[in-house]
C-alpha positions in Angstrom: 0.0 0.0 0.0 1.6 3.4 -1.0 1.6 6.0 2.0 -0.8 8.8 2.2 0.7 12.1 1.2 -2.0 14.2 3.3 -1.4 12.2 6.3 2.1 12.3 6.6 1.9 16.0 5.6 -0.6 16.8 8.6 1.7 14.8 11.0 4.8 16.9 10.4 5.7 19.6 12.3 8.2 22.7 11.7 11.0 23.4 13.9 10.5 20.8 16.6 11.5 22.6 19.9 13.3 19.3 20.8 16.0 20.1 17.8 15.9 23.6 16.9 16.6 26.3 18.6 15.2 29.6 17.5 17.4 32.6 18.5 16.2 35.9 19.1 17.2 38.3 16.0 16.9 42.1 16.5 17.2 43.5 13.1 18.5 46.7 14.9 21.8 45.4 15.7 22.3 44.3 12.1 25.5 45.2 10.2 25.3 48.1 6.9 26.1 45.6 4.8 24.6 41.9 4.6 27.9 39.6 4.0 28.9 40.2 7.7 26.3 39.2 8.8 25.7 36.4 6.2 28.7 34.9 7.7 27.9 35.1 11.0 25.1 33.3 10.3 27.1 30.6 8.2 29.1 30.5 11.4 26.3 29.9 13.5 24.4 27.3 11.4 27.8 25.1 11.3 28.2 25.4 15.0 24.6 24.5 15.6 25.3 20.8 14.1 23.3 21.8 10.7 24.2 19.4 8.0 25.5 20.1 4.8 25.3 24.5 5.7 27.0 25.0 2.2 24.4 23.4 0.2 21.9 26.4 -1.2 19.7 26.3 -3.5 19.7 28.0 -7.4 17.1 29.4 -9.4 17.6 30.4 -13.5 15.3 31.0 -15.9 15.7 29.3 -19.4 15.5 31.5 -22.4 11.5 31.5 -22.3 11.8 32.6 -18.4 10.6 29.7 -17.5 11.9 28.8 -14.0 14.1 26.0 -13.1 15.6 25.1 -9.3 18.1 22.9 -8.2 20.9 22.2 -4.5 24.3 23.5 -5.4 27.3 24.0 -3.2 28.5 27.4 -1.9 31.9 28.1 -3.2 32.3 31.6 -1.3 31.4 34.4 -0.8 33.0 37.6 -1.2 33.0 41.5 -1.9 33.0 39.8 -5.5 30.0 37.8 -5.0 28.3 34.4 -4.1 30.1 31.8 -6.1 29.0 28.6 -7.1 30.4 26.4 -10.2 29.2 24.1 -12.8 29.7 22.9 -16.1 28.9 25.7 -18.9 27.1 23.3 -21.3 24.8 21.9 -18.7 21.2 23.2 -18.2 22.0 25.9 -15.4 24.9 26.9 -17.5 22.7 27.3 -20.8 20.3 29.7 -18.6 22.8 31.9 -16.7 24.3 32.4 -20.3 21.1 33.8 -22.0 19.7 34.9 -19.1 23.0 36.6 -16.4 20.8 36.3 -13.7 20.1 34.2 -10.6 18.8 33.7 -6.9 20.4 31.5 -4.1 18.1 30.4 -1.0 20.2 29.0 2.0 17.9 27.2 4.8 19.4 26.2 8.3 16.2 24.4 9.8 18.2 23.8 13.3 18.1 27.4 13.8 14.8 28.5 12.3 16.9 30.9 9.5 16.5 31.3 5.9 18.9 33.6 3.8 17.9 34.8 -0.2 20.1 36.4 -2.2 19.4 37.2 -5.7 21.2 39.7 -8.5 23.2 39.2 -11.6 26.1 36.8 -12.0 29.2 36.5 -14.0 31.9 34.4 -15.0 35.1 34.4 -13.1 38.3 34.0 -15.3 39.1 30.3 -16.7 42.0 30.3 -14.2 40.3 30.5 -11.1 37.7 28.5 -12.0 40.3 25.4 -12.9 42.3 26.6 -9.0 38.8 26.1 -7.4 38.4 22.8 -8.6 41.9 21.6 -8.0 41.4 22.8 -4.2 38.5 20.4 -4.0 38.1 16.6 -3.6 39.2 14.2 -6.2 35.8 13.0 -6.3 34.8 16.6 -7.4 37.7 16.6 -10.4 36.5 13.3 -11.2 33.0 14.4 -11.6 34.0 17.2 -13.5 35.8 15.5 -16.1 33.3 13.2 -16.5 31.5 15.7 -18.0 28.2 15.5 -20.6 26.4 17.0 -17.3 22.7 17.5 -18.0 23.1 15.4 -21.8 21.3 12.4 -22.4 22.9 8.9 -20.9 22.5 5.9 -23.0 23.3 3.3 -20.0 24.3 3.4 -16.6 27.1 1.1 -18.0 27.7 3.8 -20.4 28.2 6.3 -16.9 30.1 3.7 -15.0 32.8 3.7 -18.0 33.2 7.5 -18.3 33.0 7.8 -14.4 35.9 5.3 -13.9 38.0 6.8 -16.5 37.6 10.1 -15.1 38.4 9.0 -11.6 42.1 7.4 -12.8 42.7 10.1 -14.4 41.7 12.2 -11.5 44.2 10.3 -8.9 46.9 10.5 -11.8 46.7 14.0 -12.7 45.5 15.9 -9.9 46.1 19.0 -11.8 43.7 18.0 -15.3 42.3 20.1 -16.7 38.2 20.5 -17.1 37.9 23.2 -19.8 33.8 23.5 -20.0 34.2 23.9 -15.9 32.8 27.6 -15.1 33.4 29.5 -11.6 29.9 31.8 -11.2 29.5 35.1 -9.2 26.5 36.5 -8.0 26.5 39.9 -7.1 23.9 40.5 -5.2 20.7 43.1 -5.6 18.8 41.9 -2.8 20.0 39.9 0.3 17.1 38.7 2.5 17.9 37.5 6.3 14.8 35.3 7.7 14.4 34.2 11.7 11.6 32.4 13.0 9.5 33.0 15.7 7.8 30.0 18.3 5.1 32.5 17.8 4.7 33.1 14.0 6.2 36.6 14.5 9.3 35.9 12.2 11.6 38.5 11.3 12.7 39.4 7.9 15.4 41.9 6.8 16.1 42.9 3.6 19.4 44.5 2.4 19.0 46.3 -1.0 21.8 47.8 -2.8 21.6 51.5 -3.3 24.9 53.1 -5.3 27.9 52.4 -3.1 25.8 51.0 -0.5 23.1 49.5 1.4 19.0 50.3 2.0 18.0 48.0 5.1 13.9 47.7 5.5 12.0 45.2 7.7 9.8 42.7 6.1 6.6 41.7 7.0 6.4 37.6 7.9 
């Protein structure tokens, strides 16, 4: 018998006090600008026993503007941007190239937060996208020289080939090369900071970039 999705949906629960801890935000006390306090935050959520804190999620739009969403890694974050990376053939590659624009949504359940950041993004240059990926695992080189990402797979025989291939050469040459492997910045527009509340009375700031600088505004929940 299959399970019933409206069941298990009505027995779940948000933020069970018995595993999250909801700390008190006062939007007040909030640096000028929001990558302070994005990694403070970061901090926080990694301290707190939250797995996998660098996982985030990405949304592109294709060239229609139809919406597509997806978990990538966090690969910093910087006066230069949020950076992630990918493969610049593969679907969120063929977006951000005809449409240069993105948002990111980080969520730390163990402490109630939520941070959105959205604005344009950019290539870095081929160099430091190949250093970022040589300071990472071998499993990451390997899975970037396996390549094809987002093309059609005949087999998973045809996968299991291409994947051992590319994880000898990995081990061999730590230092291969993965050409079509692009470093992205976002620069953000908007940076949005989100705290539950036990009582529903979350709090939400919003950084928006004005000139040289910063506009912060609470946010209704």
């Amino acid at each position: 018998m299959e399970p019933d999705l409206h069941e298990l949906l009505r027995s779940l629960r948000v933020w069970d006090p018995e595993t999250t801890d909801l700390p008190a935000f006062d939007p007040a006390a909030a640096p000028a600008e929001p990558l302070p306090l994005f990694t403070r935050w970061f901090a926080e959520a990694t301290a707190a026993g939250q797995a996998e804190p660098h996982t985030m999620s990405l949304a592109t739009a294709d060239p229609d503007g139809l919406p597509d969403v997806r978990i990538v890694t966090l690969h910093g974050a910087d006066d230069d941007g949020w950076s992630f990376a990918t493969h610049a053939h593969s679907r969120k590659g063929g977006h951000l190239a005809a449409r240069p624009y993105a948002a990111l949504a980080f969520y730390w359940p163990v402490l109630g937060r939520q941070v959105r950041v959205r604005g344009p993004v950019r290539t870095a240059p081929a160099e430091e996208a190949q250093a970022d990926l040589h300071a990472r695992s071998t499993g990451a080189l390997a899975a970037a020289l396996t390549g094809r990402q987002s093309g059609p797979l005949g087999s998973p025989e045809e996968l299991a080939r291409a994947s051992e291939a590319a994880w000898e050469r990995a081990r061999r040459e730590p230092d291969a090369p993965a050409p079509s492997w692009t470093l992205y910045r976002l620069r953000a527009d908007e940076v949005e900071f989100f705290q539950g509340e036990a009582r529903r009375r979350h709090v939400r700031l919003r950084y928006r970039r004005s000139g040289a600088g910063w506009v912060r505004e609470s946010l209704w929940p």
